[in-house]
C-alpha positions as CSV (number, residue, x, y, z in Angstrom):
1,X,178.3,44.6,33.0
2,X,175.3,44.2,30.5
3,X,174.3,44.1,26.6
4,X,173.0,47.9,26.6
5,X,171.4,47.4,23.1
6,X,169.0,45.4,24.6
7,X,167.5,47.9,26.7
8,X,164.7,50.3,25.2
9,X,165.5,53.8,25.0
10,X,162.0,54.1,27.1
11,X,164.1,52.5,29.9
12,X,166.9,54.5,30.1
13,X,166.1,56.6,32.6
14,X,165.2,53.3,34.9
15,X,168.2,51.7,33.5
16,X,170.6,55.2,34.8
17,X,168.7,55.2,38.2
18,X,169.4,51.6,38.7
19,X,173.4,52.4,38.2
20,X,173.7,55.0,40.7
21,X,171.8,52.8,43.3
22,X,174.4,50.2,42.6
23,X,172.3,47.7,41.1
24,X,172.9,46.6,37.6
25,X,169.7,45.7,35.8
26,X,168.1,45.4,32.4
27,X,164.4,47.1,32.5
28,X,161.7,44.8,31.3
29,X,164.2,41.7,31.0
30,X,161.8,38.3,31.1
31,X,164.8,36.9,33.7
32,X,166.7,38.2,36.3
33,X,169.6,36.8,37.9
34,X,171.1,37.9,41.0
35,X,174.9,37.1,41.6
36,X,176.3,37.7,45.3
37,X,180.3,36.2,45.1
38,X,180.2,35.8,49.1
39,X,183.8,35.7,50.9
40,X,184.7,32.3,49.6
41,X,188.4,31.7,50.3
42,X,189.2,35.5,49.9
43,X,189.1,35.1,46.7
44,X,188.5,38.4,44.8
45,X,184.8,38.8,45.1
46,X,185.1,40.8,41.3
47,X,186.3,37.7,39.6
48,X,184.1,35.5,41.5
49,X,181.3,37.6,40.2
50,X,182.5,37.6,36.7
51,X,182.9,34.0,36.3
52,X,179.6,33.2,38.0
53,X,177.9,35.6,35.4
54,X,179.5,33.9,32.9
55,X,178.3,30.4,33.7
56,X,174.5,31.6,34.2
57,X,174.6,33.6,30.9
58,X,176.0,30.5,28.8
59,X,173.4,28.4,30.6
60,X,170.2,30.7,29.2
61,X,171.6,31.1,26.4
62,X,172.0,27.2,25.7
63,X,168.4,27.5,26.4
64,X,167.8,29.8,24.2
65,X,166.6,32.0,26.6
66,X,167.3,35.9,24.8
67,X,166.1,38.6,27.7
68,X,167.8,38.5,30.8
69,X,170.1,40.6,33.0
70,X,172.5,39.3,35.5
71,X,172.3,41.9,38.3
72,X,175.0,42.0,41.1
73,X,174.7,44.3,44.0
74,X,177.5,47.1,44.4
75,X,179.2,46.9,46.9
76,X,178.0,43.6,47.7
77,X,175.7,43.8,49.8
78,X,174.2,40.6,51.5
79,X,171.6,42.2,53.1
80,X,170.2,43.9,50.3
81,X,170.4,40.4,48.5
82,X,168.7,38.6,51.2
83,X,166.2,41.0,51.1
84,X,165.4,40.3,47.5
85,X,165.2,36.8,47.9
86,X,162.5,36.7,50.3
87,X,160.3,39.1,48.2
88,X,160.7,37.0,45.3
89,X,162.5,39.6,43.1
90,X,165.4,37.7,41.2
91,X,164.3,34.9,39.0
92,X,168.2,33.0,39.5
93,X,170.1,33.5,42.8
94,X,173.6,32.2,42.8
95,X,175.7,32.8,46.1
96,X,176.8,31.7,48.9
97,X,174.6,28.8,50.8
98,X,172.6,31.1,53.8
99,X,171.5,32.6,50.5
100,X,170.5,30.2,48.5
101,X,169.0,28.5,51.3
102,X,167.3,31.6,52.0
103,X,165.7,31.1,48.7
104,X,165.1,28.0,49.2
105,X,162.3,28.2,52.0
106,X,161.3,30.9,50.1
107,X,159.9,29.4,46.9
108,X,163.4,28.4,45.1
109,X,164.4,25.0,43.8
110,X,168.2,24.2,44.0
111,X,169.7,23.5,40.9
112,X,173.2,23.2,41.2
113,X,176.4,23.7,43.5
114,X,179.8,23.2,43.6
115,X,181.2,20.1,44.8
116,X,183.7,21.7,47.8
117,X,181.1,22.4,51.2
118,X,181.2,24.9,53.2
119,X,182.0,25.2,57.7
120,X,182.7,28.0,59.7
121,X,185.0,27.7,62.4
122,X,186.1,29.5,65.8
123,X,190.3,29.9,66.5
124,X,192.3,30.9,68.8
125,X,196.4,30.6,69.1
126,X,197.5,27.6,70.5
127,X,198.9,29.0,73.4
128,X,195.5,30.5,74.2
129,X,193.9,28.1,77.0
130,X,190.4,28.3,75.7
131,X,189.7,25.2,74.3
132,X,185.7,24.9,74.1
133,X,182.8,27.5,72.9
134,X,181.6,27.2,76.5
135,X,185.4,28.3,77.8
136,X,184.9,31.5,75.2
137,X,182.5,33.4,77.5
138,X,183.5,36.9,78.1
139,X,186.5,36.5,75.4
140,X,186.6,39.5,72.4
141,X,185.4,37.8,69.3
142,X,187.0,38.6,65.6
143,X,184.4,37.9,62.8
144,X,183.9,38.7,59.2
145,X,180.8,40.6,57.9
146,X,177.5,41.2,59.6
147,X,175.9,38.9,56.7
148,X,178.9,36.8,55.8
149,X,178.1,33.1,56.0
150,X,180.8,32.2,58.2
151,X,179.3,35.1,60.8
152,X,175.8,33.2,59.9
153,X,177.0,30.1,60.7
154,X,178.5,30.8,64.1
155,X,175.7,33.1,65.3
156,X,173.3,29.9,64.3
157,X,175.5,28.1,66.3
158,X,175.3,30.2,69.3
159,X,171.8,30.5,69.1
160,X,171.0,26.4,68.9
161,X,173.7,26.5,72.2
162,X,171.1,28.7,74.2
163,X,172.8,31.7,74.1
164,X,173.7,34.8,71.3
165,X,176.9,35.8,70.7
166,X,176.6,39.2,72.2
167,X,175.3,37.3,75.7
168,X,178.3,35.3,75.1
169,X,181.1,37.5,73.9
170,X,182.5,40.6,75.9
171,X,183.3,42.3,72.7
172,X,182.7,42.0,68.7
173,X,184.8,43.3,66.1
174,X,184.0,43.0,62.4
175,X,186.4,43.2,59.3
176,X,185.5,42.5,55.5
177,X,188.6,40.6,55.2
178,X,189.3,36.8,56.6
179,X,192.6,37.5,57.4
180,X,192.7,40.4,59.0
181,X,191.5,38.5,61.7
182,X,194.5,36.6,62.3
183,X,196.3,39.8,62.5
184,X,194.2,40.4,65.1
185,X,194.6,37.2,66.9
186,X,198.5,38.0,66.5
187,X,198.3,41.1,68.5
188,X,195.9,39.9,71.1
189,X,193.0,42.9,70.1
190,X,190.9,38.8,69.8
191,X,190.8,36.1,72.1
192,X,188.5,33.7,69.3
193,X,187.8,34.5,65.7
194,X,185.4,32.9,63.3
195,X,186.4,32.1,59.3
196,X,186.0,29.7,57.4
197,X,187.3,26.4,57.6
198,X,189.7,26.5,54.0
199,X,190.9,30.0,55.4
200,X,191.7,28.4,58.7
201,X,193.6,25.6,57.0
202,X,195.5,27.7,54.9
203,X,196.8,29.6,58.1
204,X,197.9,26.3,59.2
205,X,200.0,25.4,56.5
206,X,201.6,28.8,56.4
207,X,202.7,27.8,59.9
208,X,200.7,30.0,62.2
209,X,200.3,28.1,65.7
210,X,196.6,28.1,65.8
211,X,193.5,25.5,67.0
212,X,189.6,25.4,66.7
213,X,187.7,25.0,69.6
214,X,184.3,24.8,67.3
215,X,183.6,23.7,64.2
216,X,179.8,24.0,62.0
217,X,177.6,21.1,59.8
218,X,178.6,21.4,56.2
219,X,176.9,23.7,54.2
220,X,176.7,23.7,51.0
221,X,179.2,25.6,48.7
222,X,178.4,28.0,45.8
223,X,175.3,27.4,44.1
224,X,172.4,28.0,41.7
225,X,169.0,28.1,42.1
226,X,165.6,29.3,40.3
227,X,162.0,30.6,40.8
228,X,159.8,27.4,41.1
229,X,157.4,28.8,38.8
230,X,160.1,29.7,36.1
231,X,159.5,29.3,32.5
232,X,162.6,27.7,31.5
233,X,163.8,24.2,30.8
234,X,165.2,23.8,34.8
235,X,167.0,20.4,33.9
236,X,168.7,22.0,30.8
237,X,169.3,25.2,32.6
238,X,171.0,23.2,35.5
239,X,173.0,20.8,32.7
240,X,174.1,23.9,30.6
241,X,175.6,25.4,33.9
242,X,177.1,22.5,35.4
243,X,178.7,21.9,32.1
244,X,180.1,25.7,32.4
245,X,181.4,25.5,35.8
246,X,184.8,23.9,35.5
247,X,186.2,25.9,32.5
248,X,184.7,29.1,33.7
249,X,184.0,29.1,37.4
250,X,187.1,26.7,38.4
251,X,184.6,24.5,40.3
252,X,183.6,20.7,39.2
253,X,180.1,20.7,39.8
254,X,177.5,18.4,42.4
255,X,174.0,17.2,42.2
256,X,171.7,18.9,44.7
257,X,168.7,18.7,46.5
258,X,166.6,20.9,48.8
259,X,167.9,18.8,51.5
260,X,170.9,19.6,51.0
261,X,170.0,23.2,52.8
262,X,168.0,22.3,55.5
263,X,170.7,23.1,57.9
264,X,171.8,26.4,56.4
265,X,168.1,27.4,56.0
266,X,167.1,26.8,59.5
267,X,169.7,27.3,61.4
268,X,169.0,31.1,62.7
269,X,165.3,29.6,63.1
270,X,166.1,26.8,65.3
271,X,165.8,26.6,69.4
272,X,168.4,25.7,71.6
273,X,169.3,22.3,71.8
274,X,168.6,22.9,75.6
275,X,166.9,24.7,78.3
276,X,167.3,25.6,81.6
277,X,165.3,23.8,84.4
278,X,163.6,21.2,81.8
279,X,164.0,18.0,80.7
280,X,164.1,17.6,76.8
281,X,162.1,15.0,76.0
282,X,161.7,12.7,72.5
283,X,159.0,10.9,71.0
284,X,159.6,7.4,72.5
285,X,159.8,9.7,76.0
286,X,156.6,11.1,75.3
287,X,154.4,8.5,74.6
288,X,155.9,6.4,77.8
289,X,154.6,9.4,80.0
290,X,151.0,9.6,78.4
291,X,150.4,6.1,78.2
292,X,151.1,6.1,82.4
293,X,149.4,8.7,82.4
294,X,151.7,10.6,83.8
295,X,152.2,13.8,82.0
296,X,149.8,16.4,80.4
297,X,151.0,17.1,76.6
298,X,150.3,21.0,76.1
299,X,150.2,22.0,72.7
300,X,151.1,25.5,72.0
301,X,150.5,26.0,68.3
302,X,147.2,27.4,66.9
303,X,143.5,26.1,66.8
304,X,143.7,25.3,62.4
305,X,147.1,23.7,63.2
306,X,146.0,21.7,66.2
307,X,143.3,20.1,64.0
308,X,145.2,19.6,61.2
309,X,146.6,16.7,63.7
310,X,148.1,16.4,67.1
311,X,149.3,14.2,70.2
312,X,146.2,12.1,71.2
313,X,145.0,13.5,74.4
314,X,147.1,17.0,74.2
315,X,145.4,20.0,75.5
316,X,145.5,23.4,73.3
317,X,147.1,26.1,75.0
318,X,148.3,28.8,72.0
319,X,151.1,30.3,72.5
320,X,150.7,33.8,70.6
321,X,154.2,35.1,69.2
322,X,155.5,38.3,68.2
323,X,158.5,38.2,69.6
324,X,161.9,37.3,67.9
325,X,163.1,34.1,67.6
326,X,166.0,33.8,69.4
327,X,167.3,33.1,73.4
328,X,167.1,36.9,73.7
329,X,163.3,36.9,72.8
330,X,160.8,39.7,74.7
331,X,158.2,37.9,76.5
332,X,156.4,40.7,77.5
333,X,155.3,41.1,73.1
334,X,153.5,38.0,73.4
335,X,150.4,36.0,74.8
336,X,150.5,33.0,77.0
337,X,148.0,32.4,79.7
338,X,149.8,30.3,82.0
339,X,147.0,30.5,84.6
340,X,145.5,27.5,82.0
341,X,148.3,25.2,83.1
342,X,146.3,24.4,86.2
343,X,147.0,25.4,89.5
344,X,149.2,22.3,90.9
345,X,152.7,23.4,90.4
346,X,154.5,20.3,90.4
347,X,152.3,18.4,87.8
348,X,154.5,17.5,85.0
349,X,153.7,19.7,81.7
350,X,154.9,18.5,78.4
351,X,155.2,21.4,75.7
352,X,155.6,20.9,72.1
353,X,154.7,22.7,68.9
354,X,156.0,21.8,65.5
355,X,159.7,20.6,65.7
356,X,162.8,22.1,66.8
357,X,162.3,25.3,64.6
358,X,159.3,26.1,66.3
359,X,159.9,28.4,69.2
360,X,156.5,28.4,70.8
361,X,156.7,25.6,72.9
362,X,160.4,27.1,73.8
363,X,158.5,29.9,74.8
364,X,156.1,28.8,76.6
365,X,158.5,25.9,78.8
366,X,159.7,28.9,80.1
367,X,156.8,31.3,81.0
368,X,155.7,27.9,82.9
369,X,159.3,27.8,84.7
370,X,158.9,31.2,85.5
371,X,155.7,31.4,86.6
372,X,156.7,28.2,89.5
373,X,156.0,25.1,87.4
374,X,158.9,22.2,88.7
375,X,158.2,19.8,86.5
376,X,158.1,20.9,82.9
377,X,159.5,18.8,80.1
378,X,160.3,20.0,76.4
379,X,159.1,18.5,73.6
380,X,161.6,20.2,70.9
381,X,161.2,17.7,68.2
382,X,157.3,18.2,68.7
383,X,154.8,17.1,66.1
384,X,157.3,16.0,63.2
385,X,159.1,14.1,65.2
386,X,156.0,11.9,66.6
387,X,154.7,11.1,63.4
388,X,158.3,10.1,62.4
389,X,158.3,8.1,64.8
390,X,155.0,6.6,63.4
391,X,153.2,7.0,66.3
392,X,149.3,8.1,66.3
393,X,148.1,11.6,65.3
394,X,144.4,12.8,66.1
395,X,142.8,15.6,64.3
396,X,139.8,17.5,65.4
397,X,138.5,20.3,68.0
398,X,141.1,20.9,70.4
399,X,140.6,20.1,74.2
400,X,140.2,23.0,76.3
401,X,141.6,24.0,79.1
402,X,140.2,25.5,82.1
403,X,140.3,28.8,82.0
């Protein structure tokens, strides 16, 4: 799997203890690259690996780059590889696009990816009279890997739906193989199973009488990206590669951006799209309300981000996380002082924070529900979306609240 007349006898015994952990790494190398084949298609995830390699070695070498070490994980382990990515350790990730988008928010620049996208689906047999997400509650759910992207995508999914998939699903069993699932779809062991949308067609063709009742966003395919900070020639690099990809990887390559992953990198982050006894509210909403006077705009961030610019006229009220960012959060973990929301309980209270990935005013829309507030309205697009919407920002000392 690697050149071992490059490493330094010093090494060796790094080198050795590297193999028996699984990963494959060159000590001291100037460039690491990290190589996680995903589940694409069922392909074999060895030859996906190899080819992948391949094209990311031609690429440094085109620029001329001579000490590097191409280092997958064995058995492939995604969340080993995730884990990596956040603290910065390969200098080249190339994987699926949870990964890469991973790496993306985490100091990564995108460089290139193949031109086929990416969606996760849920099935069930035609028969079957589930025909909705919502009309899956209580139904035994078939999914790939813990960390597979099509089990990424689907719990994302669940999670922007207001719920989690074990709230929504009476059972959950796992498989490392796509289409073991439709075996068990066949002998009823799953009422809905999620794979990905190629794997789903190909069931199709081969006749099998099955439906989606959900369907993902696109997400990117395969791709490349580096350190933002690396010392190479990233325009070369991402030529040489792109150049590589159809003789060796199979795949015509596509131009991409960082945008290109904002879906896949947020999507476990995001809040629900609704919430239980409030009124989601947009920009346009918001400023009707506060120009009538008619709402009080509670901003639940912190005091450096509240003066870095907020609604005109918004009152600070931090909302102190430490709880997990999902429907199933603790509450108990974190600090809200809803006694500062004034003691008239049917006052309307508009909560926002900084945009639909921020769960703070989530948070705190419901400790005011819970606590008897009747009126609350959620801001989920928050601060990003008003100045989108090019209306007025102040910055400043925060208003306070009465305690």
């Amino acid at each position: 799997m690697f050149d071992s007349s490059r490493i330094r006898k010093s090494a060796l015994h790094s080198v050795l203890a590297a193999l028996v952990s699984g990963t494959f790494a060159a000590a001291h190398a100037e460039i690491t690259v990290l190589v996680n084949p995903g589940d694409q298609g069922e392909q074999s995830r060895t030859s996906v690996l190899a080819s992948w390699k391949s094209a990311v070695e031609q690429g440094l070498r085109k620029q001329r780059v001579a000490d590097f070490a191409v280092s997958p994980i064995s058995p492939f382990d995604m969340t080993a590889d995730l884990s990596a990515v956040r603290a910065r350790v390969p200098d080249v990730v190339v994987g699926p696009s949870h990964l890469v988008g991973s790496a993306v928010r985490y100091g990564y620049t995108p460089v290139v990816m193949v031109d086929k996208p990416s969606r996760a689906v849920l099935v069930t047999m035609i028969p079957s009279d589930i025909d909705s997400f919502e009309q899956s509650s209580g139904k035994r759910l078939g999914l790939p890997e813990q960390d597979s992207l099509v089990t990424y995508l689907i719990r994302g999914e669940a999670t922007a739906a207001n719920t989690t998939l074990k709230r929504q699903f009476s059972s959950i069993y796992q498989t490392r193989f796509q289409d073991a699932l439709l075996i068990c779809l066949q002998l009823r062991r799953c009422d809905v199973v999620g794979v990905e949308r190629v794997v789903f067609d190909r069931w199709v063709a081969a006749g099998n009488p099955v439906k989606v009742i959900m369907e993902s966003r696109e997400a990117p395919g395969m791709s490349v990206a580096v350190k933002d900070d690396l010392k190479v020639n990233i325009d070369g690099l991402r030529s040489a590669i792109a150049e590589a990809m159809p003789g060796i990887v199979g795949a015509k390559p596509a131009a991409v951006t960082r945008d290109n992953f904002t879906y896949v990198s947020t999507l476990g982050y995001f809040t629900p799209r609704a919430l239980a006894n409030a009124k989601v509210v947009d920009a346009k909403s918001v400023a009707s309300l506060l120009q009538a006077k008619q709402g009080r705009y509670i901003d639940t961030r912190n005091n450096a981000e509240f003066n870095e610019g907020h609604v005109p006229g918004a009152t600070l009220i931090p909302y102190v996380e430490k709880s997990s960012k999902d429907p199933d959060f603790n509450a108990a973990v974190d600090e809200f002082n809803v006694a500062r929301l004034g003691p008239d309980k049917g006052a309307l209270l508009i909560f926002g924070c900084n945009g639909p990935e921020c769960w703070k005013s989530h948070k705190a829309s419901i400790a005011a529900i819970k606590a008897g507030y009747t009126n609350v309205a959620w801001f989920r697009g928050g601060v990003p979306e008003w100045r989108s919407a090019g209306l007025p920002i102040e910055v400043g000392d925060p208003l306070v609240a009465n305690p």
